[in-house]
N, C-alpha and C positions, 0 to 999 in steps of 0.2 A: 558693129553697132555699139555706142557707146551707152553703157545702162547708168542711169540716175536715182536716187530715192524723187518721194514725190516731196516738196517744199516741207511738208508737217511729217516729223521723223520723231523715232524715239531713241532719248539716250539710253544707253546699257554700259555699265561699266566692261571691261573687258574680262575682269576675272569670271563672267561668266560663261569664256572659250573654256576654262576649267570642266565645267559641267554641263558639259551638253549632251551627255548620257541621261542627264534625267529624265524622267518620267517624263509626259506632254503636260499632267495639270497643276506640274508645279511652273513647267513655263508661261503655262499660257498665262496661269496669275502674274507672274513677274513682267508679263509684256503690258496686262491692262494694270500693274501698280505704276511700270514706268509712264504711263499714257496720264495716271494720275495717282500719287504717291498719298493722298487722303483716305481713299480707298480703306487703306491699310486700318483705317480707324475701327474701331470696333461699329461704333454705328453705321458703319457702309459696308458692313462685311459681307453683309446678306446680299447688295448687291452684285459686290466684288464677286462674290459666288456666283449669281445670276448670269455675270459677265463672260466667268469664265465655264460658264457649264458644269458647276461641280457643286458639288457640297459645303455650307459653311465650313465644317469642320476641317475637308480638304483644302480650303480657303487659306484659315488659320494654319493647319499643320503646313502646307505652302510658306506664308511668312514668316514662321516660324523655322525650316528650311536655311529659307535663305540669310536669314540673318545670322544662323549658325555658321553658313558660309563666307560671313562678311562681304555678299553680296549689297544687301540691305544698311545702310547706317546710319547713326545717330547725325546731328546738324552739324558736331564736332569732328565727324570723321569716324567716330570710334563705333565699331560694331555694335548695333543694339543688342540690349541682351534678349534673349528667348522669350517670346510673349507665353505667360502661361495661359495655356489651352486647354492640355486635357493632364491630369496628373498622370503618376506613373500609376501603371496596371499594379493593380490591385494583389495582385499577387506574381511573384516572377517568374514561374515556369508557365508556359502551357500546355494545355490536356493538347494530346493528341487528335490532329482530325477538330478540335476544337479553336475558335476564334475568340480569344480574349480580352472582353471589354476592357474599357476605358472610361474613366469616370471625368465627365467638366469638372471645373473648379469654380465656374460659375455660367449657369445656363443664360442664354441671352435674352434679351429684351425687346422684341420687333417692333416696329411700329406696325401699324395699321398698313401704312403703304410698303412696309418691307413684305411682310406675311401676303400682301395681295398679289405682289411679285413671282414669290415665289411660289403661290398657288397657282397661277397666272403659265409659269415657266415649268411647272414638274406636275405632270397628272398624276403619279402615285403618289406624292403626296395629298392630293386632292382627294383622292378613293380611300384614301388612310383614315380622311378625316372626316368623311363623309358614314364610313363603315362604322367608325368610333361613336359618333352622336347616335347613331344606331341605337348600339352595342348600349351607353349609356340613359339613352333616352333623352336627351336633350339637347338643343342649340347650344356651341358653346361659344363662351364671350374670348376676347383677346387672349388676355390671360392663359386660359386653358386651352387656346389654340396655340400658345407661345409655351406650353408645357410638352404638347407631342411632337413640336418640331422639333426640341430642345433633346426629346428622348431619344427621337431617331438620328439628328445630326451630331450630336454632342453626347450623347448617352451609347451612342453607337449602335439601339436595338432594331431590329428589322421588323418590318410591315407584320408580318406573320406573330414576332415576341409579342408586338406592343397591344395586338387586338386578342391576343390568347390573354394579356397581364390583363385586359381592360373585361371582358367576358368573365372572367374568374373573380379578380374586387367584385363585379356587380352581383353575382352569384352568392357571395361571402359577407355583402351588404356593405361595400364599399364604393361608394360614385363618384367620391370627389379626388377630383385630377391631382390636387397637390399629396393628398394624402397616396394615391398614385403612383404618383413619382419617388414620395421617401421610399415608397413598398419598394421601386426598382433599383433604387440606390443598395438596401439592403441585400436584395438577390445577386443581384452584383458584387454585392462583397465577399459575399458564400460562395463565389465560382459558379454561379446560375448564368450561364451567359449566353445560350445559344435555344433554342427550340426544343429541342430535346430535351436538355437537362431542365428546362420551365417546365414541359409537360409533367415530368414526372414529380417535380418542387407541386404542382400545382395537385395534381393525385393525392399526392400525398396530405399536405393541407386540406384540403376537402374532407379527404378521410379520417385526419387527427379529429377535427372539429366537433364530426359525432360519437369518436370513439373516445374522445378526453373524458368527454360528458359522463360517459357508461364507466370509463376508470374512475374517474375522482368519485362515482357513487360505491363504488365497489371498495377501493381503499379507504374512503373516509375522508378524502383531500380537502373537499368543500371547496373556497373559492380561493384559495391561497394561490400566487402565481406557481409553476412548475419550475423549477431547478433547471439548466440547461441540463446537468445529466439526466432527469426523471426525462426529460423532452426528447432525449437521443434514446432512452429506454422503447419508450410507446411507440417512437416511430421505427423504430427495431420488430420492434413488434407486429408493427401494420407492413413492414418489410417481409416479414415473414409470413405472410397470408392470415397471422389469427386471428380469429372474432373473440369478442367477448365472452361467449361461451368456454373457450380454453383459458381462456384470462384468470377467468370467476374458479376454474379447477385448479389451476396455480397458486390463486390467494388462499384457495379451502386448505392445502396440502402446507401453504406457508404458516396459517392459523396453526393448524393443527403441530405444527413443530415448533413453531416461535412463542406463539401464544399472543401474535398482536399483527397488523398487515406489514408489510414491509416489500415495498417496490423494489428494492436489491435484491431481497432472497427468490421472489417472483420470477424476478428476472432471471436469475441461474438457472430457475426450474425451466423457463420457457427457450432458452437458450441451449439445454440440453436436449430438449425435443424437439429446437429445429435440428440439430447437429445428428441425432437418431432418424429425421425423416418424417417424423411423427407432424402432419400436417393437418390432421381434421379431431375432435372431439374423440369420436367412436376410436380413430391410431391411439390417443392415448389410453383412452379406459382398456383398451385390449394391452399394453404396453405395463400397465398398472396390474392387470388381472395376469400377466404372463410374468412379472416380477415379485407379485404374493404368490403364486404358484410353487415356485423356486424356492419362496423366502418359506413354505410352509412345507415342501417338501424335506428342504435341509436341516428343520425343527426338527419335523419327525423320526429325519434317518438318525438325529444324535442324539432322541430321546430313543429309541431304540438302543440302540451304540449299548446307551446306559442301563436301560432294563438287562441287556444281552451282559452287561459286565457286570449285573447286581446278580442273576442267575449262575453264574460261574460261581460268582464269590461263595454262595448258597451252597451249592451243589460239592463244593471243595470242601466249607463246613461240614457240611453233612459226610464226608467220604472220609475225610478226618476224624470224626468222631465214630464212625463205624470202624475204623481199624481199632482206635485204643477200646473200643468194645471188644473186637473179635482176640486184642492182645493179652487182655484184661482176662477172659474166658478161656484163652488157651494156660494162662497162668495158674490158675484155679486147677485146670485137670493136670 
């Protein structure tokens, strides 16, 4: 039996017998851009995704694919070049066990009926966004729904980062979505990039917050911003389980030798008492009492020393002048 296509076919150039190892959703994109090569436009991408069951992003990184493969070409023949999608990672290793975002270059723009699409075609996006208006307490308009899709397809954060980032601004008095997004942009650059590493990025901030408050009264800082080094100081600090209370015995002991506060020399004190183990108030003061101990025992053994070597010297005097007495009186008789 002889087999036929059906009258409506699609063209494929043949250098894509080259590549038919790959993946299924960079094919599937290239079978619905052959079916309509407009697609490819950024305004239809969100569709193009719809079409192919994937992800914007996988979308683009798809066209971007193949036109590295000069599958794809310009009207002149010539390979287009690389549509910029997502820049290069942020940083060029990655952590182990760790997945390394990727930052857009520019987040998209949906319309009304792209976003209904895609709410329409993917339920966790739907839960995402419904969890989020929660989360922040309010309906939100286009915009700020064209912010979280942008996070999760294009920012690359997952369901789980983006409602842990959103619970925490709101917590810290932050609601608004764009100010949001710069927050994620930054964590991103730090290598904050997976669940994990946000939880504890997140701990930790919470924690600075009330513990800055209680240093900068204690130093003296007032409202001046913090130095990136004083900022790596304190959070060293909150790294190390202290409270304030061992803080406040760091700067007494820094006083007392400097004669003014100083966040550096604090720092060495309190760096030395993680490195001894010394992790509560009471470790130190016993640590401080067990080091005058010492420091007044070895006073006393080497004022002793010296009493013991002023009594010699005495005692020689005196044995001295008993001879040329007893020399003196034998001379006489």
């Amino acid at each position: 039996m002889k087999l036929n296509f059906q009258q409506d076919v699609l063209n494929l150039p043949a250098s894509i017998l080259l590549h038919t190892d790959t993946d299924v959703t960079k094919l599937r994109v290239l079978l619905w851009l052959a079916s309509d090569i407009s697609l490819s436009e950024k305004s239809k991408q969100a569709q193009l995704a719809k079409l192919a069951t994937c992800s914007v992003k996988e979308a683009r990184d798809a066209i971007s694919y193949w036109q590295s493969c000069g599958v794809l070409t310009g009207e002149d023949g010539v390979a287009l070049p690389a549509m910029a999608t997502v820049a290069e990672p942020i940083r060029a290793e990655k952590a182990v066990g760790r997945q390394l975002l990727q930052r857009a270059d520019e987040l998209p723009n949906y319309t009304t009926a792209e976003l209904a699409a895609l709410l329409e075609s993917r339920d966790a996006l739907r839960l995402l966004i419904d969890e989020a208006q929660r989360i922040i307490g309010k309906i939100f308009n286009l915009s700020e729904v064209n912010i979280l899709v942008g996070m999760l397809d294009y920012l690359g954060m997952s369901e789980e980062c983006i409602l842990m980032l959103l619970e925490h601004c709101k917590r810290i008095g932050k609601s608004n979505l764009r100010s949001i997004e710069k927050y994620a942009y930054k964590l991103i650059d730090r290598g904050i990039t997976d669940a994990t590493t946000l939880e504890e990025e997140i701990r930790t901030v919470e924690a600075m917050r009330s513990f800055e408050g209680e240093i900068r009264s204690i130093f003296g800082l007032g409202k001046r911003a913090l130095t990136s080094r004083e900022d790596k100081m304190l959070r060293a600090w909150i790294s190390f389980g202290y409270g304030t209370e061992i803080v406040r015995r760091a700067y007494e002991i820094t006083v007392h030798a400097t004669n003014e506060p100083s966040l550096p020399y604090a720092n060495s004190i309190l760096e030395r008492w993680n490195a001894d183990g010394l992790k509560t108030l009471a470790d130190v003061e016993r640590s401080i009492e067990e080091q005058q101990s010492k420091k007044d025992a070895a006073t006393t053994k080497k004022s002793n020393k010296q009493s013991l070597g002023n009594s010699f010297d005495t005692d020689d005097f005196f044995r001295a002048a008993l001879q040329r007495s007893f020399a003196e009186t034998q001379d006489k008789t």
